[in-house]
Legacy VTK file of the C-alpha trace (Angstrom):
# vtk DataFile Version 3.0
C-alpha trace
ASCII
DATASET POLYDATA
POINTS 114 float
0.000 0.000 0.000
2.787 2.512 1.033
4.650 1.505 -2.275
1.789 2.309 -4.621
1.289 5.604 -2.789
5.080 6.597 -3.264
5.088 5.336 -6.667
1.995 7.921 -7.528
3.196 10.683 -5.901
7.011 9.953 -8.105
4.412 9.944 -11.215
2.848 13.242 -10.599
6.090 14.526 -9.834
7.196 13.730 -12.618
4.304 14.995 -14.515
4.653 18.227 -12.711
8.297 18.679 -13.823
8.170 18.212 -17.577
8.316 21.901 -18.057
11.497 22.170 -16.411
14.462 22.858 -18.822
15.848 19.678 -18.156
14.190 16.563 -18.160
15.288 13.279 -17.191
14.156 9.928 -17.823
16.188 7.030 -17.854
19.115 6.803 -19.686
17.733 10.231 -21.773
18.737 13.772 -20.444
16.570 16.631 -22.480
18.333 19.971 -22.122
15.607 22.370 -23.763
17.392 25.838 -22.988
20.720 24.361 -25.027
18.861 22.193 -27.143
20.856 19.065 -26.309
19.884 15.393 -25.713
22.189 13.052 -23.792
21.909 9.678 -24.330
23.914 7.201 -21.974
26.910 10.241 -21.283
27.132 10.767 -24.734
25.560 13.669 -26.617
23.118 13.353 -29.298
23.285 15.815 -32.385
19.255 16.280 -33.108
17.694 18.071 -35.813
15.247 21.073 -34.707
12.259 19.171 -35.248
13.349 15.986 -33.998
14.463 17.677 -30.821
10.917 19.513 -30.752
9.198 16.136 -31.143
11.127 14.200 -28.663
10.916 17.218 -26.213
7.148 17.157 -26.768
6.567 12.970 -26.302
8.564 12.773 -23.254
7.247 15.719 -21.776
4.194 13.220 -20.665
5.547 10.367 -20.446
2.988 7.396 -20.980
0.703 9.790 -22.630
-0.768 9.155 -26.383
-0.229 12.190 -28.576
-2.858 12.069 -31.692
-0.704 13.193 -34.858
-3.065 16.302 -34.754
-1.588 17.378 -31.326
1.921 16.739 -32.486
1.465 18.518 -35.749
0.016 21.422 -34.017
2.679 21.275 -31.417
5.703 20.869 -33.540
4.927 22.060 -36.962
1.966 24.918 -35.738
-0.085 26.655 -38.805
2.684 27.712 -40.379
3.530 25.100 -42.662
1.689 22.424 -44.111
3.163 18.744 -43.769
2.196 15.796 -45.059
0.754 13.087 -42.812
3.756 11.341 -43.276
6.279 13.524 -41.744
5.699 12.602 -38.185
6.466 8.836 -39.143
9.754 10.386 -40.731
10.625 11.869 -37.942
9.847 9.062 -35.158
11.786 6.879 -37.024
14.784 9.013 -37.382
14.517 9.412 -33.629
14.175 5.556 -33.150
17.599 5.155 -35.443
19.570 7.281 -32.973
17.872 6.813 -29.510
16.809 3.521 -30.127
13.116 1.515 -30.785
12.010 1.149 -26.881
11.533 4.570 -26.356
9.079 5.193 -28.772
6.078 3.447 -29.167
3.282 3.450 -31.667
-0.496 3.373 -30.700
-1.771 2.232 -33.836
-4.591 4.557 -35.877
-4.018 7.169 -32.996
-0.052 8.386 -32.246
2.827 8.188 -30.130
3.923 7.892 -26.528
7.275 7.797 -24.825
7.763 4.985 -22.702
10.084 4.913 -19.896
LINES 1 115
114 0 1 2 3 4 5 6 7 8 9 10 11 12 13 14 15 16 17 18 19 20 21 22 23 24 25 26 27 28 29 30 31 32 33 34 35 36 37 38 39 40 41 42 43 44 45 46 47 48 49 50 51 52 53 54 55 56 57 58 59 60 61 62 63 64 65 66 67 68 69 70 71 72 73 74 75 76 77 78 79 80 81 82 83 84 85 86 87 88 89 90 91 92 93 94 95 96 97 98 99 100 101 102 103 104 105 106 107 108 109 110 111 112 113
């Protein structure tokens, strides 16, 4: 019982500290005022939009984003994308940070998985 409760109040911690310039989760380090990602010590040279996306996913870790939400996000009105640009993307992500990150919820979006 006293587990569970520590383990919820580490989640909404957690949830309350995603829009802190640095974000931690497991072997990942998100620097958004530098624009860096850390990966296992070793620093990870990401794209704008890449960063933007990954920034965004882990950001709620767990959480679904619909394509909409990221498109809105990450892109905004400014320019129109095709539908396939977030799959682009995540997969360029999942080449350098690797597939278990990442997940797909299929017909919906993405999450970031601890």
């Amino acid at each position: 019982m006293l587990v569970s409760k520590v383990k919820a109040l580490l989640r909404r911690l957690k949830t309350e500290d995603a829009t802190a310039a640095e974000v931690r989760i497991g072997d990942i380090i998100i620097n958004r005022e530098e624009y860096k990602v850390i990966l296992k010590g070793k620093e990870l040279i990401l794209p704008r939009k890449e960063f933007e996306l990954l920034s965004l996913l882990a950001s709620k870790p767990g959480k679904v984003f619909k394509r909409g939400d990221i498109l809105d996000a990450v892109w905004g009105n400014e320019v129109i994308v095709g539908g396939r640009t977030i799959d682009v993307h995540i997969r360029k992500l999942r080449e350098k940070i690797g597939d278990h990150y990442l997940k797909t919820t299929k017909g919906v979006g993405y999450k970031f998985v601890e």
